[in-house]
C-alpha positions as CSV (number, residue, x, y, z in Angstrom):
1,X,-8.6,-8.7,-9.8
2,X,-9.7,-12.0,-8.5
3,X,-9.0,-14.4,-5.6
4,X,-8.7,-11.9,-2.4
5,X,-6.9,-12.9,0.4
6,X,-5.2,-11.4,3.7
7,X,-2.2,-8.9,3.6
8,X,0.9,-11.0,4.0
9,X,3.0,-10.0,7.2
10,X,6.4,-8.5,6.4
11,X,5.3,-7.1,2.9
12,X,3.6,-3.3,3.0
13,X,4.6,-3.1,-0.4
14,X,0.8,-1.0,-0.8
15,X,2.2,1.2,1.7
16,X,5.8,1.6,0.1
17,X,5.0,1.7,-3.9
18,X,2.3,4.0,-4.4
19,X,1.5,7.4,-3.9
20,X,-0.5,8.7,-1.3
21,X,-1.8,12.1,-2.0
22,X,-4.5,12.6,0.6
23,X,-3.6,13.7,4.4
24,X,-3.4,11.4,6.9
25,X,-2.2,11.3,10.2
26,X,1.2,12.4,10.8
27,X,1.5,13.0,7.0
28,X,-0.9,16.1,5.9
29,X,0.4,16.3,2.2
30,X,0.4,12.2,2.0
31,X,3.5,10.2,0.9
32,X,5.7,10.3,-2.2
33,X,5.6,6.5,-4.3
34,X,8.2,4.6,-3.2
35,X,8.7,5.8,0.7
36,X,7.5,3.8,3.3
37,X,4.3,4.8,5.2
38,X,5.2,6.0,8.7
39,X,2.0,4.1,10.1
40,X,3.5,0.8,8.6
41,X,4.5,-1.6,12.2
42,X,6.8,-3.8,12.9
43,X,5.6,-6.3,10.8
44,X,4.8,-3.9,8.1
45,X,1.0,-4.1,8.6
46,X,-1.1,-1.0,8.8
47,X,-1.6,0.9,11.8
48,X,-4.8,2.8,10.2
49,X,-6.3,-0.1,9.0
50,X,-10.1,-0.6,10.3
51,X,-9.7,3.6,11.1
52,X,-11.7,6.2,9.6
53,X,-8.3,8.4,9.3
54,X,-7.2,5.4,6.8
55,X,-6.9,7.2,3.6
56,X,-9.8,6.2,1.3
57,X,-7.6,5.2,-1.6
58,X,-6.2,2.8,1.0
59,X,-9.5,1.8,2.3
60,X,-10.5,0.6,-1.4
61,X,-7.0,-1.2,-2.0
62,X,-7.7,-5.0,-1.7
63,X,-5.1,-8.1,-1.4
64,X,-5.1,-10.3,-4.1
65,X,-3.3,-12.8,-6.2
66,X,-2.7,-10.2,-9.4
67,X,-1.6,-7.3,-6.9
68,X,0.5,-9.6,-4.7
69,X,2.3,-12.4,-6.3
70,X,3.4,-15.0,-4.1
71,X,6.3,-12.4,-2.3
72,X,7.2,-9.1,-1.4
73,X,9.4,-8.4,-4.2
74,X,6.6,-9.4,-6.6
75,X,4.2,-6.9,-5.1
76,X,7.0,-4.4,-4.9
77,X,7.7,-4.1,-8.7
78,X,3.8,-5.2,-9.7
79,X,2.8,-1.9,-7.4
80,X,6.3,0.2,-8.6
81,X,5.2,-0.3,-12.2
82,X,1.6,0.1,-12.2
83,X,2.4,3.6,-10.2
84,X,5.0,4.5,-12.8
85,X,2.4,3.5,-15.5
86,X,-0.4,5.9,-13.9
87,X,2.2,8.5,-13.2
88,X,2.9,9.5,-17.0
């Protein structure tokens, strides 16, 4: 993955698409892929982010072109199908 840049406002699509099977606050067996992280706000940025109760696999997810596309729904179905990919 190349070119990193900042998590676009009103996307979460890391914290929708993926599974999250470490504990974290307010979810101690994670998240299933696909449901939305409850520490998402209101503009679907993380809550956790900067926090050392972040889940690591968050912590080492980074924003770039590849991941993100240039939209939501592109980083939606990039992250759905790389999830379903590592899921079988």
């Amino acid at each position: 993955m190349t070119e990193s840049f900042q998590c676009r406002r009103n996307c979460g699509a890391c914290c929708i698409a993926p599974l999250i099977s470490s504990a974290m606050p307010g979810m101690p067996k994670g998240k299933p892929a696909g449901v939305a992280c409850i520490h998402l706000d209101e503009n679907l940025l993380c809550k956790l982010f900067g926090k050392s109760t972040r889940p690591q696999v968050c912590s080492h997810l980074r924003p770039c072109y590849e991941m993100c596309g240039t939209n939501r729904n592109q980083a939606l179905d990039y992250l759905t199908q790389l999830e379903q990919l590592s899921s079988n």
